[in-house]
N, C-alpha and C positions, 0 to 999 in steps of 0.2 A: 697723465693723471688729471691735468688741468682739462682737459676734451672731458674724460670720464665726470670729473663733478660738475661738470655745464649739463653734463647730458642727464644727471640724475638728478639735477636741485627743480624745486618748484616755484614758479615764476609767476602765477595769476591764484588769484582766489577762488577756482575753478579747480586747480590742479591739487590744492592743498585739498579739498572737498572731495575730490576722487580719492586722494590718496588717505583721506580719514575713513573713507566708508569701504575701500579695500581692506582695511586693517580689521575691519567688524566683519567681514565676512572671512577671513581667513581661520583657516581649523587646525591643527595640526592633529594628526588621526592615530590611536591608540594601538600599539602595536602589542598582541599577545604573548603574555611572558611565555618564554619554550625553557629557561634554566630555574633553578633555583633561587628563592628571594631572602636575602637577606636585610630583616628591620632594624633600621636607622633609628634607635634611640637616643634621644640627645638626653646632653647635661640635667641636672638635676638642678631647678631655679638657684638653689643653695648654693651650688658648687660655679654656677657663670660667675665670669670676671665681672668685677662693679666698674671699671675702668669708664672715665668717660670715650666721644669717639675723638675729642682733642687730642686727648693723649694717647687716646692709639693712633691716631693718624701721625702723630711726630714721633711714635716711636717706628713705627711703619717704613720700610724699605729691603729694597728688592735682597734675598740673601744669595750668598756666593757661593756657600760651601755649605751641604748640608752633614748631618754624621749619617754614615751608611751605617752604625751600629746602632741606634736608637729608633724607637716606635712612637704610636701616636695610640692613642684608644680609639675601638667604636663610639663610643660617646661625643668624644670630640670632634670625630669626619661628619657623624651626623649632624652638631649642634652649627660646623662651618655649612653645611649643607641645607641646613631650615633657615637659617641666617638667610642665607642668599638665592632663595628658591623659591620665596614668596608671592612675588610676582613681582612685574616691572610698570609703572605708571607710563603710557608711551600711546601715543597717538596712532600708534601704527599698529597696535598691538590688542588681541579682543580682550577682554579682562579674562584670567584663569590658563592664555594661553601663553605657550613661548616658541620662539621660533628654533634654537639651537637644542639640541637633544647632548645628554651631558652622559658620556663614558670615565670610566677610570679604570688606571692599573693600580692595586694596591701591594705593596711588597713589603711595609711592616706596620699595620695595622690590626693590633690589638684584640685579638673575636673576629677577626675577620681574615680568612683565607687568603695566600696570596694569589691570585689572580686578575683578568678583565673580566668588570663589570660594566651593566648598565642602567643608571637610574633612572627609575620609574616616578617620577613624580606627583604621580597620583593616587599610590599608593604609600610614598617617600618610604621606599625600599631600594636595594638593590639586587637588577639581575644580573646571575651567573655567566659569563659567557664560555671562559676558560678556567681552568687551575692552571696553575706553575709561578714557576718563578721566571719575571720577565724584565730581570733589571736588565740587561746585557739588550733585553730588546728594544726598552723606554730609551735607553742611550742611547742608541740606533735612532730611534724615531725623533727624540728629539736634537735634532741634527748633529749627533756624533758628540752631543756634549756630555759632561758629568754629572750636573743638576739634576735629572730625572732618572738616573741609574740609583743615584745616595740618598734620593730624598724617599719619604716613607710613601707617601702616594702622586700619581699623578692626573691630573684631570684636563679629560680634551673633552671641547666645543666641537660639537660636528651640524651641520645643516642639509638640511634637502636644498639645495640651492634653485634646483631648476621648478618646484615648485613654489618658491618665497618670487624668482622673479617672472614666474606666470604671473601670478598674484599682485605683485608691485613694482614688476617693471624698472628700468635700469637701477633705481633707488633700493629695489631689496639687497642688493650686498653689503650696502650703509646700515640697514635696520639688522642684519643676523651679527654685522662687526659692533657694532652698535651696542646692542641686548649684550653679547657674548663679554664685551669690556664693563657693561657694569655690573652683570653676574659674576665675573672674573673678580673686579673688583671690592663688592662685598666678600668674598673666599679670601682675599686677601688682608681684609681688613678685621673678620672673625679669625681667621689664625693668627693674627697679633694680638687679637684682644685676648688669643689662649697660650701667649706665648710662647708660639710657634714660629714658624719662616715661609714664605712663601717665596716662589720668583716664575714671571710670567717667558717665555722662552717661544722659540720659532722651531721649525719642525719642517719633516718631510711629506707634506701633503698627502700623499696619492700611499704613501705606505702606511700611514694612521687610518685611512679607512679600509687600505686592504689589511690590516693586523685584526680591524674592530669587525671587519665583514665574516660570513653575511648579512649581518646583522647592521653592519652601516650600511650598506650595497647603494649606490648614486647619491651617496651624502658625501660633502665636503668637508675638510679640515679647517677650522674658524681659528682656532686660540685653545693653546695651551698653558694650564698651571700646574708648578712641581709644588709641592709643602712637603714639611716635616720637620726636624729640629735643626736651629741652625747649628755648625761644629764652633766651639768656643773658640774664639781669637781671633775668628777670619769670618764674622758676620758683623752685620749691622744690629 
């Protein structure tokens, strides 16, 4: 690990200069919807929490146990979704673009069918990829735990890897874990301010992009988030 961040940090004022005008030339390319799109309506100004981010940041942390009988609304997946999908201020990054491409399974969301989707951010919708019900698979995927079976949705970070490090060289796997922990992190921070629960979890690589394929095909697994409600007595 100690080899790997020698070999990705930048050391001359030459290197930083490559590596800012890499980040303005990278695109990330628009892939046409082949499912059905479902629109992301958020909150009604009225109805968002007035909470500061103080206070949600202290009330903020990782939950344990979510209810596998409780739901969440379309309104509120979308309003954590515009929250945190705004864009990212980042040197490495063109403005308007993101490097991580953002799937979810959803299993009790509110107007919204259970299945994998993928969101379009340019439209801030999302598309269809399957129906069913995929608790029994999310557990599976996220490495045989119970967090992502009980909780109402789960949302995985995937990347084109081998194009981010054409583009930026041994540093791109820092800029996609990078981006993906502070989008991660705003999701985690609007579903407290909705209080909700979140918990970020490890996973099975190579079976999250073959579960999301074809549609992931040579993208890799970044980071996974479970939300939904935490179960009374046994969360934070």
């Amino acid at each position: 690990m100690l080899e790997m961040h020698a070999a990705s940090s930048l050391a001359t004022e030459e290197e930083v200069a490559q590596w800012r005008e890499a980040g303005k030339q990278f695109v990330v390319p628009s892939s046409v919807p082949v499912g059905e799109e479902v629109p992301l309506p958020p909150l009604r100004e009225e109805e968002k929490p007035k909470d500061t981010i103080e206070q949600v940041i202290l009330r903020r942390g990782s939950t344990r146990t979510f209810d596998s009988t409780a739901s969440i609304s379309l309104p509120q997946l979308s309003t954590i979704f515009d929250c945190a999908t705004r864009g990212l201020p980042a040197d490495f990054l063109k403005p308007g673009t993101q490097l991580n491409d953002i799937y979810l399974i959803a299993h009790s969301v509110q107007g919204l069918a259970p299945g994998a989707y993928f969101f379009r951010r340019e439209g801030k919708t999302l598309e269809l990829l399957k129906h069913g019900d995929f608790r029994a698979v999310a557990g599976r995927l996220g490495l045989e735990q119970q967090l992502p079976a009980d909780a109402c949705v789960d949302v995985f970070f995937l990347a084109d890897l081998n194009r981010i490090l054409e583009r930026y060289g041994n540093r791109g796997y820092r800029t996609a874990q990078l981006e993906a922990g502070a989008i991660g992190g705003k999701m985690y921070l609007a579903a407290y301010a909705l209080r909700l629960g979140a918990s970020g979890l490890t996973f099975f690589d190579d079976e999250v992009v073959e579960f999301f394929s074809p549609h992931a095909k040579d993208k890799s697994a970044i980071f996974l988030l479970a939300m939904g409600k935490p179960l009374k007595g046994k969360s934070r």
